[in-house]
C-alpha positions as CSV (number, residue, x, y, z in Angstrom):
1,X,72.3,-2.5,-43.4
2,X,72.0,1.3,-42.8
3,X,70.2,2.6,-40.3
4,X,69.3,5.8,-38.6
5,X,68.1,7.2,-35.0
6,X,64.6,8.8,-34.8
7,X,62.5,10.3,-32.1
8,X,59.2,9.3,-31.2
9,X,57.1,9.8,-28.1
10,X,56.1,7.6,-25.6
11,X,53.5,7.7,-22.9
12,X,53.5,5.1,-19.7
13,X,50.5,5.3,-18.5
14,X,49.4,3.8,-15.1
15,X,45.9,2.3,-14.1
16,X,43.7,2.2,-11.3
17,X,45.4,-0.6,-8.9
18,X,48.6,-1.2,-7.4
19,X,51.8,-1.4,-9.9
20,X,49.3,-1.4,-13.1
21,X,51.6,0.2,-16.0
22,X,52.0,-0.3,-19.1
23,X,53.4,2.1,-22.3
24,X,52.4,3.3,-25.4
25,X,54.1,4.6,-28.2
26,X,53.0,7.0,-30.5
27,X,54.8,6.6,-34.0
28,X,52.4,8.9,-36.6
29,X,54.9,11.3,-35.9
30,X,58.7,10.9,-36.0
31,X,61.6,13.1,-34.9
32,X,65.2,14.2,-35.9
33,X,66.1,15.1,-32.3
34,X,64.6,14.8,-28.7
35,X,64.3,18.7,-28.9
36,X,61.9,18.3,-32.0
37,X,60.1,15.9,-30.2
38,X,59.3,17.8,-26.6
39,X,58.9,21.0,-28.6
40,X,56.1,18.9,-30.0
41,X,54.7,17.2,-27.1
42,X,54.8,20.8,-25.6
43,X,52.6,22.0,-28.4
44,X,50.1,19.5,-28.9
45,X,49.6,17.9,-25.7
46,X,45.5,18.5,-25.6
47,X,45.6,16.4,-29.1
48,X,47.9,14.2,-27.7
49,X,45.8,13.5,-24.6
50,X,42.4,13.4,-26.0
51,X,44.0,10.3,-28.1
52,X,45.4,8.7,-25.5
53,X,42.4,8.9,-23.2
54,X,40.0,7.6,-26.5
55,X,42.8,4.3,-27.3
56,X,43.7,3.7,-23.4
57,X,41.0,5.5,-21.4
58,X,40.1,1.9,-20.0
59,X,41.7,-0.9,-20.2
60,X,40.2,-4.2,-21.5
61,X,39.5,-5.7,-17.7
62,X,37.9,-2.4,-17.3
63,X,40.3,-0.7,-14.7
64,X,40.7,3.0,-15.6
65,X,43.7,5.4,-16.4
66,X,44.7,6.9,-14.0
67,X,48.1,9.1,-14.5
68,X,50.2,9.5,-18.1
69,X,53.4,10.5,-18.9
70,X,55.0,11.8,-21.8
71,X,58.6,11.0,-22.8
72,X,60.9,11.2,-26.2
73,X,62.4,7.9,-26.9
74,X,65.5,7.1,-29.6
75,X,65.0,4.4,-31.8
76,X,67.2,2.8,-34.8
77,X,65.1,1.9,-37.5
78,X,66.9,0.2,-40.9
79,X,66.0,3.0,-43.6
80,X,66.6,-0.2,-46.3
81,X,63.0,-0.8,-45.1
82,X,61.5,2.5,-44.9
C-alpha cells in the first residue's frame, strides 16, 4: 500500500453554551507542507470564513457559532486510491 502525508485545514469551532465544540475540516484544498497550508489560510481567510459561517453558522438545535479556529492538520492518505 503506498501512501503519502498531505495538509489540510481544519477549523474547531465552538457554539454558544458551555463546552459546545466540534471541528471541521476543509479538504477542497490539499497541501504538500503545513507552510503551504498557513500561507493559505493567511491569504484567504475572508473566503474561508464566509464558508464556514454559511455551512456552520448555526448548528441544527439552533445554538449559534460563536468563536473558530483555524489549524493545518497532517493526514496519510493511500494514493492507490486517489
Amino acid at each position: 500500500m503506498n501512501s503519502t502525508v498531505v495538509w489540510i485545514i481544519t477549523a474547531m469551532l465552538w457554539y454558544q453554551g458551555p463546552g459546545d465544540y466540534g471541528s471541521t475540516t476543509y479538504e477542497a484544498k490539499q497541501f504538500d507542507g503545513r507552510g503551504e497550508c498557513l500561507d493559505y489560510i493567511w491569504d484567504n481567510k475572508a473566503d474561508l470564513v464566509e464558508e464556514l459561517f454559511r455551512i456552520h453558522g448555526i448548528h441544527a438545535d439552533g445554538r449559534r457559532l460563536k468563536t473558530w479556529g483555524f489549524y493545518c492538520e497532517a493526514k496519510r492518505i493511500n494514493v492507490d486510491e486517489v
